[in-house]
MIKOLKE-230780 format. One record per residue: x, y, z of N, C-alpha, C, O in turn. Coordinates in steps of 0.05 Angstrom, whole numbers, padded with zeros to 5 digits, always signed. Each point is the difference from the previous one (the first is absolute). Example, Ala and Ser with C-alpha at 12.3 -4.5 7.8 and 13.67 -1.06 7.14 Angstrom:
<pts>
+00264-00114+00156-00018+00024+00000+00018+00024+00000+00021+00000+00013-00028+00021-00027+00016+00024+00001-00015+00022+00014+00010+00022+00004
</pts>
This chain:
<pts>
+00017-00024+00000-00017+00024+00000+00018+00025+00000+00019+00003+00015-00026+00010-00028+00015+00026+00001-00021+00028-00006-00020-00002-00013+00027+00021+00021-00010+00035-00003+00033+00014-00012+00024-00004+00005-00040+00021-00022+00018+00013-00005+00012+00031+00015+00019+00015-00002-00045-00016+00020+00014+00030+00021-00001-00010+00031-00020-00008+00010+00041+00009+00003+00002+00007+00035-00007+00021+00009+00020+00013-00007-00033+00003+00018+00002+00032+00008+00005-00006+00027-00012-00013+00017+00035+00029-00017+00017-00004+00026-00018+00022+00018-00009+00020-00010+00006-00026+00036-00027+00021+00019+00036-00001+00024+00018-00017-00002-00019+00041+00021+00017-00005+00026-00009-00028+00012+00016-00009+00017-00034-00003-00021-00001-00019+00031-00002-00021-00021-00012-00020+00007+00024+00020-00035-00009-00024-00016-00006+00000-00034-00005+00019-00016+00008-00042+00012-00010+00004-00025-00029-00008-00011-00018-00004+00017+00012+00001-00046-00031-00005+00001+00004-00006-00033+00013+00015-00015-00028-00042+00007+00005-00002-00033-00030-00021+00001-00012-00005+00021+00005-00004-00046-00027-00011-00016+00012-00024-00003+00017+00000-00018-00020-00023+00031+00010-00034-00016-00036-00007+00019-00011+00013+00018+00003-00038-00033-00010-00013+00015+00015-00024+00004+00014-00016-00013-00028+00024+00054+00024-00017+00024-00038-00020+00015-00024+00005+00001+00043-00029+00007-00016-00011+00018+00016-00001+00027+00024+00006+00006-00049-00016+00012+00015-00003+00034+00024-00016-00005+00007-00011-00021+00005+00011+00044+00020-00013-00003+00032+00005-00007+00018-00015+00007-00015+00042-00024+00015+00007-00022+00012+00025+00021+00020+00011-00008-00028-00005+00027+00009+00019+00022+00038-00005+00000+00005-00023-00003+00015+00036+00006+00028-00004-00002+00012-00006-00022+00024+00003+00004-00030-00012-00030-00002+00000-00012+00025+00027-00015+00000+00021+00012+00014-00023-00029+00022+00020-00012-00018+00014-00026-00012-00012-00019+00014+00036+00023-00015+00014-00018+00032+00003-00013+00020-00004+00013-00021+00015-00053+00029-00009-00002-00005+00023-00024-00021+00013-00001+00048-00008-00022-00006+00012-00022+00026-00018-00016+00021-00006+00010-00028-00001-00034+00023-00009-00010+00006+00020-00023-00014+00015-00014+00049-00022+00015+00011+00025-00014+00023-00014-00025+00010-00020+00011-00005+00023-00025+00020-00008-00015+00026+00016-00004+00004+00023-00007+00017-00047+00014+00027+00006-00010+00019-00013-00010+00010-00022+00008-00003+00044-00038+00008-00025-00019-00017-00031-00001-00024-00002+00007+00035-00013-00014-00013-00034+00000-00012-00004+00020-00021-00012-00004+00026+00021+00036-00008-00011+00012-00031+00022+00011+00002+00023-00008-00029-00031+00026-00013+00018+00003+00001-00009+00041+00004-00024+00005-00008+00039+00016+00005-00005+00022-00029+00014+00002-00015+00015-00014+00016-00030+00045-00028+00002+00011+00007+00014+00022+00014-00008+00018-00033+00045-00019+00006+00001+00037-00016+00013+00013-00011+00021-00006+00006-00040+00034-00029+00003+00007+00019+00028+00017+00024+00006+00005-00052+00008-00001-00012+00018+00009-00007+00010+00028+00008+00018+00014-00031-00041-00012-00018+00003+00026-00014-00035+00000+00009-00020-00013-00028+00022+00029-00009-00017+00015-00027+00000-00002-00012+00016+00015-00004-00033-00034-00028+00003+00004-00018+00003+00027+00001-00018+00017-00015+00036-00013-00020-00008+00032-00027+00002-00007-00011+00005+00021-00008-00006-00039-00025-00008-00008-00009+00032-00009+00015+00019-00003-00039-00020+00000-00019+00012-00012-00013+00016+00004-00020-00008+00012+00022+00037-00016-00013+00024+00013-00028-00002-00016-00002+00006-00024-00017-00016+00040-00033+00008-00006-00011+00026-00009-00022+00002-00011+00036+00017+00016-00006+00028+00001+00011+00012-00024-00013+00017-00013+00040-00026+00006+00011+00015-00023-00009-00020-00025-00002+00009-00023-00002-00035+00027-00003-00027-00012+00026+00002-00022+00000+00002-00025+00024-00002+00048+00040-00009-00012+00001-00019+00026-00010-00003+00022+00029-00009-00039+00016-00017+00018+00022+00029+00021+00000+00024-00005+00015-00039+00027+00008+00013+00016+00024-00015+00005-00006-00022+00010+00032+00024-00012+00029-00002+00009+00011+00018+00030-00007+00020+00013+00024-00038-00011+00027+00006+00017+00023+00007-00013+00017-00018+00000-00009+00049-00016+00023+00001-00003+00037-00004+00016+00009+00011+00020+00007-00031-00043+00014-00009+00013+00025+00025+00015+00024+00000-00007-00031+00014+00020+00020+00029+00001+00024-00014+00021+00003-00023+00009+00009+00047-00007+00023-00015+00018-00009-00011+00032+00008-00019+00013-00029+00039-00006-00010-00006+00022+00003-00029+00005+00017-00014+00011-00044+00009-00025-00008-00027-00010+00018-00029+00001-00003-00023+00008+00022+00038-00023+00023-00020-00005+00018-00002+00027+00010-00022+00005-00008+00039+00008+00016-00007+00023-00016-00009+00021+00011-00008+00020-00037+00009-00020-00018-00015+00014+00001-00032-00005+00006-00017+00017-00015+00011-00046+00002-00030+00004+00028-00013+00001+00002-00024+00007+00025+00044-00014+00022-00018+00010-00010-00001+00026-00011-00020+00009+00014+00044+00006+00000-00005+00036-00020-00030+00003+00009-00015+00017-00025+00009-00027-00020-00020-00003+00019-00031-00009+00004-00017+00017+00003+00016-00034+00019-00016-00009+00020-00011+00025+00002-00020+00013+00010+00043-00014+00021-00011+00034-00018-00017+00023+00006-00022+00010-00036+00041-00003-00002-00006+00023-00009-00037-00004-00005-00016+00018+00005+00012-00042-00022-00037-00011+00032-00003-00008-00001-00017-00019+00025+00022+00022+00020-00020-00012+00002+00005-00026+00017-00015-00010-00029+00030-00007+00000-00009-00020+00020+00026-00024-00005+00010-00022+00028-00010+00040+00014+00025-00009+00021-00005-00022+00015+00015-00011-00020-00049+00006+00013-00009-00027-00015+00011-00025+00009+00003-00023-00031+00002+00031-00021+00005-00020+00009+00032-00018-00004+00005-00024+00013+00008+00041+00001+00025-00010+00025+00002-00016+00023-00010+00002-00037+00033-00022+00014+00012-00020+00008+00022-00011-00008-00003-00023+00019+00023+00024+00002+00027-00007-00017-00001-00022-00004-00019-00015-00005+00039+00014-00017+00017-00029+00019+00008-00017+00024+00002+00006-00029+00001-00019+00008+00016-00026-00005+00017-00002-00022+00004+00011+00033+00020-00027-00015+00027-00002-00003+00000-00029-00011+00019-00011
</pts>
């Protein structure tokens, strides 16, 4: 499924796919091409469905964010897991 616009809001983003339950965490993503190869990079974090605006609703991945689920990572062990970003 894909949309072709994100509109980035302060507390989030907001785009048109149809999503079912379940799909909550979920990597909202954009793919980009370079040279031969095309890379995928998510974004944010699906969190369901604003009734009101009728968009989907994300968790952009900001740095905040990102140093939250490392701290998260450490505290479950799971600090093999992590990876620097890319810019």
């Amino acid at each position: 499924m894909h949309s072709n616009t994100l509109i980035y809001r302060e507390q989030g983003g907001m785009y048109n796919i149809d999503t079912i339950k379940g799909q909550s965490g979920s990597p909202v993503f954009f793919m980009e091409q370079k040279g031969i190869r095309e890379i995928c990079n998510i974004v944010a974090l699906h969190k369901g469905f604003d009734k009101i605006v009728n968009l989907n609703v994300c968790t952009l991945l900001t740095e905040k964010v990102i140093s939250h689920l490392r701290e998260w990572m450490v505290e479950l062990s799971m600090a093999f897991l992590i990876k620097e970003f890319e810019e």
